[in-house]
C-alpha positions as CSV (number, residue, x, y, z in Angstrom):
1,X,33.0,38.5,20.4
2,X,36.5,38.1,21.3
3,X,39.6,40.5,21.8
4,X,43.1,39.2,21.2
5,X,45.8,40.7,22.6
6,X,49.3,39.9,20.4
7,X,52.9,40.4,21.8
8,X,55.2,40.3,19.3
9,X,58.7,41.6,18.7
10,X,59.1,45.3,16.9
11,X,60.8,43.8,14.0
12,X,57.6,41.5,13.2
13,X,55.2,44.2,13.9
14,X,54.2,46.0,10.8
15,X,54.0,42.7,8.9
16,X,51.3,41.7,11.6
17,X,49.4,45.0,10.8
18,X,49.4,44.7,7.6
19,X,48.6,41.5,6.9
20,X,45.8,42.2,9.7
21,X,44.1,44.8,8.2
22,X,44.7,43.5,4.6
23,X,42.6,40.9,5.6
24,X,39.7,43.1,6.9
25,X,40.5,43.2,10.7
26,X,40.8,46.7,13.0
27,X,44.0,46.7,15.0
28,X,45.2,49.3,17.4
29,X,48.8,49.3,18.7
30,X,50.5,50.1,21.3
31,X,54.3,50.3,21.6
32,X,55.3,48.4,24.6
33,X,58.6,47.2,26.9
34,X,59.2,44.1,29.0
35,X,60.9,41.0,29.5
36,X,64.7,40.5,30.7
37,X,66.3,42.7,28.4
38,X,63.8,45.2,28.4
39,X,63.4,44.9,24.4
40,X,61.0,46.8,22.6
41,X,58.0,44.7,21.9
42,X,54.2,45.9,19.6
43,X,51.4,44.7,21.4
44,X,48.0,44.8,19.1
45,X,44.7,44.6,20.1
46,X,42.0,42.7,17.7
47,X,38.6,42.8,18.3
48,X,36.9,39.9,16.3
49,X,33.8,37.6,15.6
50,X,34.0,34.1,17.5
51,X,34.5,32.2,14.2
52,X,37.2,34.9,12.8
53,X,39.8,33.9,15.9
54,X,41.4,31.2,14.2
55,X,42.1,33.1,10.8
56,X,43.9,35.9,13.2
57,X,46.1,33.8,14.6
58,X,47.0,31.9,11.6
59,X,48.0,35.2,10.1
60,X,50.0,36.4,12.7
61,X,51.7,33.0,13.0
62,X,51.9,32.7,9.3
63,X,54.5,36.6,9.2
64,X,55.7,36.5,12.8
65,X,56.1,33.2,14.3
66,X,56.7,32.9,18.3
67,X,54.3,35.9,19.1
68,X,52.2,35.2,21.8
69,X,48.4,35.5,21.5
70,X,45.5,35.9,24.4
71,X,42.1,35.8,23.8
72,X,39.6,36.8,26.0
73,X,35.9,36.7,25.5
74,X,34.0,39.9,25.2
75,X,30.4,39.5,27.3
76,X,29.6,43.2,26.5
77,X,31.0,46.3,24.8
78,X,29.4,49.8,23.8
79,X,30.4,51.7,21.2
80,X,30.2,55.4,22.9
């Protein structure tokens, strides 16, 4: 299991969600601010299957090129 973490701008956001959970995938988001300029950035959290980490990506890249994307592996998580 892996979660991915994507930064991307506000304006490509609800594309990415969309297109994300058109595709099948659970996203949360959280509105976030950094950077320079202090712009107004979506961060979304994915949780996916090993194999499903490349079709994520692609999708985000594919509706909101130059977000940034970390992906961390998930030893153990609990539903509660």
């Amino acid at each position: 299991m892996k979660l991915i973490v994507f930064v991307t701008d506000d304006a490509h956001a609800d594309m990415s969600v969309d297109t994300l959970v058109g595709q099948g995938f659970r996203v949360t988001r959280l509105a976030t601010t950094g950077g320079f300029l202090r712009r107004g950035n979506t961060t979304l959290l994915v949780g996916v299957e090993d194999q499903q980490v490349d079709q994520a990506c692609d999708l985000v890249k594919g509706v909101a090129p130059g977000t940034l994307a970390i992906i961390m592996d998930l030893e153990r998580y609990e539903r509660l």
